[in-house]
N, C-alpha and C positions, 0 to 999 in steps of 0.2 A: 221157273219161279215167277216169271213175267206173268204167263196167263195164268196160272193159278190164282194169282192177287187179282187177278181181271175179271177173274169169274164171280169168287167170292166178293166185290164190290157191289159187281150189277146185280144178282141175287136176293141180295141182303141189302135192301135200302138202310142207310144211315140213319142215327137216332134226327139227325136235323130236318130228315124229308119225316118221320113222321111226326114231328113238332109241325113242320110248316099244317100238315092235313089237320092235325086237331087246331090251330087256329084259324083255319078256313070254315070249320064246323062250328065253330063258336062265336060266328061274328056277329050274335045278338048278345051276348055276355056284354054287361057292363065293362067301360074304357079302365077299370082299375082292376077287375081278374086277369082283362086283356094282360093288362101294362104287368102285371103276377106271372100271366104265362109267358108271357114272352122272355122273364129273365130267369124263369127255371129252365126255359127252354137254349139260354144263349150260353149258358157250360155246361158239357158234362159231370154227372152224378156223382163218378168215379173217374180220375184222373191217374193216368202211370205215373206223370211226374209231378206232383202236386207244387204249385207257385209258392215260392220263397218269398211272404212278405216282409220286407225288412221292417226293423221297430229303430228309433231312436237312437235305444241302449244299442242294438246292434250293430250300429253303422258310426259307432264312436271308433274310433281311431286311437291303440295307447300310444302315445311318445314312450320310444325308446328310452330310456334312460342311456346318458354319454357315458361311455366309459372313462373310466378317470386311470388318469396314464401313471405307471409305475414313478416315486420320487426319482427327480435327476439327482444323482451325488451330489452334492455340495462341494464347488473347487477348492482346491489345498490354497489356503492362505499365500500370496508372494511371501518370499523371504523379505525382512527388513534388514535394511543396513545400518547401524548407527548412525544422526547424524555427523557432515566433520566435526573434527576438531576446530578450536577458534588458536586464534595467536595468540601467545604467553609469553611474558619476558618478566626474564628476572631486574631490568634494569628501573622498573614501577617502586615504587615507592612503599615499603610495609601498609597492608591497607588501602592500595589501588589495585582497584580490579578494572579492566578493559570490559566493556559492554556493548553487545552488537544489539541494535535498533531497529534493524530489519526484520519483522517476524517472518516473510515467506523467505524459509534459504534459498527455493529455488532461485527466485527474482537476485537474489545476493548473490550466488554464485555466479547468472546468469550474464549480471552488470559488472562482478569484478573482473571478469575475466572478457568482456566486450575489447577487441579489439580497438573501436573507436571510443575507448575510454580509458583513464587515468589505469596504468599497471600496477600489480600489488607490490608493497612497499614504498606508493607515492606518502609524502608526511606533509601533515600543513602544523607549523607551530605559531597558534595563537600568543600576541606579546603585551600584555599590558602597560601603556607608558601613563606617566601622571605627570610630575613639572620635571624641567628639564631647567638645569642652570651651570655656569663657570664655574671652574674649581674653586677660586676664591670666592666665591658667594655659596656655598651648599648650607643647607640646612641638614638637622639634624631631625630627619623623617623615615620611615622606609619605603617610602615610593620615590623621592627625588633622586636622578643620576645627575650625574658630573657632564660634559659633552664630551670630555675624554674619553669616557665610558659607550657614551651614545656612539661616537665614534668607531671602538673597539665595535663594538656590537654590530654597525653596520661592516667593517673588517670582516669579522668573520664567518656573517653569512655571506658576503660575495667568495670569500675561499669556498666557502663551504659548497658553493652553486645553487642554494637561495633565492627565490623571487619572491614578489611579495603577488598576492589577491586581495581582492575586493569582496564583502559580503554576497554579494547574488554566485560569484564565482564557488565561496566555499560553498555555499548554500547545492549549488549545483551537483558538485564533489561529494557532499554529504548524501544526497538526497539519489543523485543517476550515478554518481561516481564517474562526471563526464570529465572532459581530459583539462588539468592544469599542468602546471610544472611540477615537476617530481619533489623537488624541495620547496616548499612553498610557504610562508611564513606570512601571517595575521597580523600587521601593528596597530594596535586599538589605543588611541589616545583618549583617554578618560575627562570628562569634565569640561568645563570652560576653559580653554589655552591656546586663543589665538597665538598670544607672543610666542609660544614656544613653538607651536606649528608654525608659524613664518619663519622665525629665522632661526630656529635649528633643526628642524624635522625637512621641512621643503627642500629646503637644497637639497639634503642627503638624498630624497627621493626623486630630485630632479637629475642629479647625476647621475641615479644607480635605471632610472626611469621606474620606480619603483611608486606605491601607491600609500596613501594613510587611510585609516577608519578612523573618525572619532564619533565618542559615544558622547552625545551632544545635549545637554540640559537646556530645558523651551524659558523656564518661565528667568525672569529678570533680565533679560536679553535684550540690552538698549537697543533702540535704533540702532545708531552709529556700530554696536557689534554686530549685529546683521547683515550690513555693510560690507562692512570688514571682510565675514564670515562668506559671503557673496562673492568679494572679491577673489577670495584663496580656493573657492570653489571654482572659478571660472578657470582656474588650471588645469582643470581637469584631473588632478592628482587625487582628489578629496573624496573618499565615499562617508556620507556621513548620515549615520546611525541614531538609533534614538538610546537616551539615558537617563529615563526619567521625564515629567515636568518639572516637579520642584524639587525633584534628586530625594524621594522620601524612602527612608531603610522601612520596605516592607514587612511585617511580621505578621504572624498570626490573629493577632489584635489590631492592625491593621483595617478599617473600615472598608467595606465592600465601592463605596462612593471614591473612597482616596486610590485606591488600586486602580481603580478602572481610569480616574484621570492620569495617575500615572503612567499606563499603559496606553492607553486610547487619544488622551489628547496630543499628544506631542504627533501623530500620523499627520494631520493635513497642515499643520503649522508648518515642519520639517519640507513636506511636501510644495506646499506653497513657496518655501525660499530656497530649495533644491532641485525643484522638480521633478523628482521621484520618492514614493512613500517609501519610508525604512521598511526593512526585513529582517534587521538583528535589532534583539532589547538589550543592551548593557544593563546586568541588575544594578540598581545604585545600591552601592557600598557593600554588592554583595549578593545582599540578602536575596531569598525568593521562599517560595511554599507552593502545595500544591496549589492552593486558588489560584495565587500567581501566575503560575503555570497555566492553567488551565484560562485563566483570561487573555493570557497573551497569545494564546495557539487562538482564541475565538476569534483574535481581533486579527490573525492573517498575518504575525511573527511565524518565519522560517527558523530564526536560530535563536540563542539565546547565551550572552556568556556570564559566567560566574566571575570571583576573582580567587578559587582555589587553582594552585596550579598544582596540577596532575600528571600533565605527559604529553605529548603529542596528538593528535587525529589522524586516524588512517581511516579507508572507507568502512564502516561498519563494526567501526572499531572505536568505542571513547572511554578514555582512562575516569572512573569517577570513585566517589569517596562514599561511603554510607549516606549523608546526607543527599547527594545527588543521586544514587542508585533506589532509595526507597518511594523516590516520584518517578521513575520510569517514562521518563523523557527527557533520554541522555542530549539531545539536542539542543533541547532548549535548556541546557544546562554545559556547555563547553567551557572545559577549563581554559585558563590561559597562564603561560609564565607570565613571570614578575620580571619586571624590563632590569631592575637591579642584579639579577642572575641570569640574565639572557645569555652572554656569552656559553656561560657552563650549560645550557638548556639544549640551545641550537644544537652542539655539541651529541644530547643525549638524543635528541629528535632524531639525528641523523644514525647515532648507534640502533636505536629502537626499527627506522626503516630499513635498516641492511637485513637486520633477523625477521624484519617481516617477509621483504622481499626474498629469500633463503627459505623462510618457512614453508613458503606460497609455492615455491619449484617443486619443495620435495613432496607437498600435500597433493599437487594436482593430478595424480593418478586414482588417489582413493577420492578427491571432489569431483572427478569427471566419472568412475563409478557410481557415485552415489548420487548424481546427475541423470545418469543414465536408465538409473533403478526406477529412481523417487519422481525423477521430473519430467521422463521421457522425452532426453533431446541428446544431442551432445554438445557438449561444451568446447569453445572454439582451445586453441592449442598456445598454449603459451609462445610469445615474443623470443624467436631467438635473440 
């Protein structure tokens, strides 16, 4: 095969050597036939494989289209658990329902059951006092007690095992449910009453080492009571509260201007002759709404007490009546006994914490489920 291609090569000159001779013969031809034959002469006529020129359109590229992946199932819903149960006692009053304040349960179950905090069936019972006098001098009021009485009263909360707190402390209790005394009781002294805060509330508190609130009216406040008020302060016994400026029964018709001083002025007054701004509002004579409400939460009140008495305070738990339940800020709205039935109250405080604390044992298997479900964690283990 070699010399066969060999022969036929030399034989047969290629069409390019007879191009070369025909323009060696033409080289008087004008430079433009020339530059004519030279490029019929530079490809062949007829081509075996003829040149593939590409165009534009040809040399576009389609994008695949992505395939689109089969739907994933859709995961089966978790099972929901009910939330718990809350505590109920029959021992309320027709018309008292207990209201938890906390909306995330997790954070509430989270805090009541905190080891480094108050255990369930801790009770605080708020007590309202007003004058306090001799048996042969009583008036005929319903807020005045005898000292016989007063007496009685401090009696049987120390049976009872009783301490008293201070507002920042309940505040605390309320709010982290951090650790007080399991029985723990609120004395809120109502109004102007040095005399009766000196010589019959102080002692009692100085022997028991026990504490007062009093909810404290700014405006008419001579010097000389200031003083006074100063003095009984420097015992360090005294947490004192605000109760007003001019002690005005708020209502609905109430002016936006008089509210606000009732609420907002008494902060640096107080402050300035005690040292620290109030965190509890004593309603005067009562009264509140929700404005009320909602201007004392602006001006940076932690609590708030009514003078319905309801029941007890446990953590996340406040006994309240229709009026207090339709403004939803059982907080700022804490009942308190009536100092004239304190004995029989203490009493019910302490029946109402045992069925809490009972309640709380037998619930913590379905609260630490439903912990486990809802909240994802667990919940630490009840106090032997």
């Amino acid at each position: 095969m070699r010399i066969a291609t060999d022969t036929r090569t030399r034989s047969a000159p290629g069409r390019r050597g007879r191009c070369e001779t025909a323009i060696a013969a033409t080289h008087r031809l004008s430079l433009l036939a020339l530059i004519a034959l030279v490029g019929a002469c530079g490809s062949p006529r007829h081509s075996a494989s003829p040149t593939f020129v590409p165009t534009a359109q040809a040399t576009t590229t389609r994008a695949k289209p992505t395939p689109i992946p089969p739907p994933s199932p859709s995961p089966s819903p978790a099972p929901t658990l009910p939330p718990p149960a809350i505590f109920s006692t029959s021992a309320l009053r027709p018309g008292i329902e207990a209201s938890a304040y906390i909306d995330d349960a997790c954070r509430a179950l989270r805090l009541r059951w905190d080891p480094k905090g108050s255990p369930p069936g801790t009770v605080v019972a708020p007590i309202m006092f007003h004058s306090v006098r001799e048996p042969d001098n009583m008036v005929n009021d319903s807020v005045t007690i005898s000292t016989d009485y007063l007496e009685a009263i401090a009696a049987r909360a120390r049976a009872l095992g009783f301490e008293t707190i201070t507002s920042e402390e309940l505040a605390g209790f309320l709010e982290e449910n951090r650790s007080i005394p399991e029985r723990s009781m609120i004395w809120i002294v109502d109004d102007r009453r040095p005399g009766s805060v000196e010589t019959y509330m102080l002692p009692l508190a100085e022997a028991n080492d026990w504490t007062l609130t009093l909810g404290w009216i700014i405006a008419d406040t001579r010097a000389d009571l200031w003083a006074w008020m100063e003095r009984l302060n420097a015992t360090g016994r005294l947490d004192v509260q605000s109760h007003g400026y001019w002690h005005v029964y708020m209502t609905e018709d109430t002016p936006d201007a008089t509210v606000r001083q009732e609420i907002l002025d008494p902060i640096p007054v107080l402050k300035a002759h005690f040292g620290q701004r109030p965190i509890a509002f004593v309603w005067p004579g009562g009264n509140f709404t929700p404005h009320t409400v909602e201007v004392a939460r602006e001006a940076g009140y932690r609590l708030g007490f009514t003078a319905y008495s309801r029941g007890p305070l446990l953590f996340n738990w406040i006994p309240l009546g229709e009026a207090e339940t339709e403004i939803s800020d059982p907080v700022m709205l804490l009942p308190r006994y009536w100092s004239t039935a304190a004995v029989v109250n203490l009493d019910q405080a302490v029946e109402i914490a045992e069925e809490a604390a009972s309640f709380a044992r037998e619930q913590y298997p379905a609260e630490a489920a439903w912990y486990r479900a809802s909240c994802g964690g667990v919940l630490p283990a009840p106090a032997e």
